[in-house]
VMD Tcl script that draws the C-alpha trace (Angstrom):
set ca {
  {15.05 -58.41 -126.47}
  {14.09 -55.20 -127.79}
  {14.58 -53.84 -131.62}
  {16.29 -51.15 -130.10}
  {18.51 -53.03 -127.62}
  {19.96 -55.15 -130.46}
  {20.54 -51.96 -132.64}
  {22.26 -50.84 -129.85}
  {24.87 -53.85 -129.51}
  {25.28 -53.46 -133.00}
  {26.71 -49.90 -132.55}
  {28.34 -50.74 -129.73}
  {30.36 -53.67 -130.76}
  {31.49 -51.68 -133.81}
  {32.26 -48.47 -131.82}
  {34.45 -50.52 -129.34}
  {35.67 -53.44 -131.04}
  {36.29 -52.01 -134.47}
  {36.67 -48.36 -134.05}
  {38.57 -48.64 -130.79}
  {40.49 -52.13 -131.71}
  {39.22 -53.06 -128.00}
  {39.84 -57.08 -128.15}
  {38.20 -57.75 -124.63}
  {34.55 -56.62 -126.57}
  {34.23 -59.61 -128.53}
  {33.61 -61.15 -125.34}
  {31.44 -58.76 -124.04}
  {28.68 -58.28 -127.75}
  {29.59 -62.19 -129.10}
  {27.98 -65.56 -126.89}
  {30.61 -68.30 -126.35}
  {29.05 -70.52 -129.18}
  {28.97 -67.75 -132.01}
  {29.38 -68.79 -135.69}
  {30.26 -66.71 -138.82}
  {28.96 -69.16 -141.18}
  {30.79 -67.16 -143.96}
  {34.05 -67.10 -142.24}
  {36.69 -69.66 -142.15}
  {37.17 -68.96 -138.51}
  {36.70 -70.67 -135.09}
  {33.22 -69.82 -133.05}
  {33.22 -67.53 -130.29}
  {35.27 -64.70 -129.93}
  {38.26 -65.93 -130.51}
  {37.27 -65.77 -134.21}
  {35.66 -62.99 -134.03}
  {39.18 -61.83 -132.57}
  {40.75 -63.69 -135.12}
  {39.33 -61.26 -138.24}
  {39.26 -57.98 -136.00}
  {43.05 -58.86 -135.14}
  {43.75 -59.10 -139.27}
  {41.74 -56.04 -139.87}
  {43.38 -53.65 -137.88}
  {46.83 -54.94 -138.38}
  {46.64 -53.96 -142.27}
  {44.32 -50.41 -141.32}
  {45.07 -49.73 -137.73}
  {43.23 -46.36 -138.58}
  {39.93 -48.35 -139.86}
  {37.08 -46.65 -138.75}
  {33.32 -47.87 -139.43}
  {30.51 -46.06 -139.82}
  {27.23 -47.05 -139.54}
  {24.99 -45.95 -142.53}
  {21.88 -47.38 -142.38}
  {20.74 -49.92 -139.34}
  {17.55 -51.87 -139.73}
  {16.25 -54.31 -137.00}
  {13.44 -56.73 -136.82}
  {12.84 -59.67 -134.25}
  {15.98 -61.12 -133.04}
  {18.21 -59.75 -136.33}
  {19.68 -56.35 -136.97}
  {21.05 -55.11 -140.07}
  {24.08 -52.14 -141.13}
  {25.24 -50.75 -143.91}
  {28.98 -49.29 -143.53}
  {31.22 -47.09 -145.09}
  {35.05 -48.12 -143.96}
  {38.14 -46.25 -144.26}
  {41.41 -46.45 -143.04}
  {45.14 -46.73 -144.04}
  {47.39 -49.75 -145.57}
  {50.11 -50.12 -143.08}
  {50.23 -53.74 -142.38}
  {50.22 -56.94 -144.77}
  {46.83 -57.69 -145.69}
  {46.09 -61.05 -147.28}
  {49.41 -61.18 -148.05}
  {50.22 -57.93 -149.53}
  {52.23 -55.85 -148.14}
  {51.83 -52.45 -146.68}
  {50.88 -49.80 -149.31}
  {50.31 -46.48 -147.60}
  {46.92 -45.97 -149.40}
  {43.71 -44.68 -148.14}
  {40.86 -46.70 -149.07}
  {36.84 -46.59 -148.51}
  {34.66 -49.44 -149.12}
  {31.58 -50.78 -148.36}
  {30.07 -53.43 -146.02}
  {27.13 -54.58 -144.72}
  {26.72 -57.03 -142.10}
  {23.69 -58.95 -140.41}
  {23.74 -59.66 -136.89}
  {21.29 -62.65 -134.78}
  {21.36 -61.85 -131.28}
  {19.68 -63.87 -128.32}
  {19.91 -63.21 -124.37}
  {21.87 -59.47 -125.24}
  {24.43 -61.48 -127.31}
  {25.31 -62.04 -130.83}
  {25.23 -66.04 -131.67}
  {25.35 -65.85 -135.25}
  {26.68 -62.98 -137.94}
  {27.68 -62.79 -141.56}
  {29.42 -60.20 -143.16}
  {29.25 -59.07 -147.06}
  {32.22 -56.35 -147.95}
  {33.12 -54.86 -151.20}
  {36.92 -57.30 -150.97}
  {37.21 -56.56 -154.83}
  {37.29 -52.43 -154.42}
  {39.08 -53.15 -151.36}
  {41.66 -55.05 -153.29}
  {41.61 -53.34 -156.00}
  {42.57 -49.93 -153.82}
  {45.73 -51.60 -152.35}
  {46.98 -52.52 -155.65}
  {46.61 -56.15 -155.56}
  {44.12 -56.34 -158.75}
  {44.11 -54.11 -161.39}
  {42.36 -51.21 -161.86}
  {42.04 -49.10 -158.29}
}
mol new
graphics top color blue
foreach p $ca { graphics top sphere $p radius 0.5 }
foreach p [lrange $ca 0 end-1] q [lrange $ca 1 end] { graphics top cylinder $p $q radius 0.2 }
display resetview
């Protein structure tokens, strides 16, 4: 597949799945048989759904935006800058009210127009840190 066909499912997945919160896209950007090697959560999109679901229950405002997007062979690579609102439980704490911004990059490996493999790096400690759960945000 092209570079710039797998850039595109990379902004399209976040556009729709994470900026729109539309569940039925995990299907659509992530094969059957995806792992998150990084995540503690079942393959395909059910665990994709799985960490979307959690996301957007704490920040149902979270919007992503894509930064930087680098592609070469069958892997593309963003940068993000996320923000969005505490107004669920997140990791068990509860809702705060408070705005935060963080950072995130993520790596995508995408065969046949889907994504079979992914792993995510986010700033969790800022991110923490802004909802009051360690000290110092």
């Amino acid at each position: 597949m092209a570079i710039e066909e797998n850039k595109a499912i990379m902004r399209g997945m976040i556009e729709e799945l994470w900026n729109q919160g539309k569940m039925e896209a995990a299907a659509k950007y992530f094969a059957a048989d995806h792992i998150a090697p990084d995540l503690p959560v079942p393959p395909g999109p059910d665990g994709v759904k799985m960490i979307a679901g959690m996301f957007l229950a704490a920040f149902p405002d979270l919007h992503m935006e894509i930064v930087d997007i680098i592609a070469e062979g069958d892997k593309v690579v963003a940068r993000f800058v996320e923000t969005g609102t505490h107004k669920g439980d997140f990791m068990g704490v509860p809702a705060t009210g408070k705005s935060v911004k963080f950072g995130e990059v993520g790596i995508l490996e995408i065969k046949d127009g889907k994504i079979v493999k992914s792993w995510y790096n986010l700033d969790q400690f800022g991110l923490m840190q802004q909802i009051g759960a360690i000290p110092g945000g």
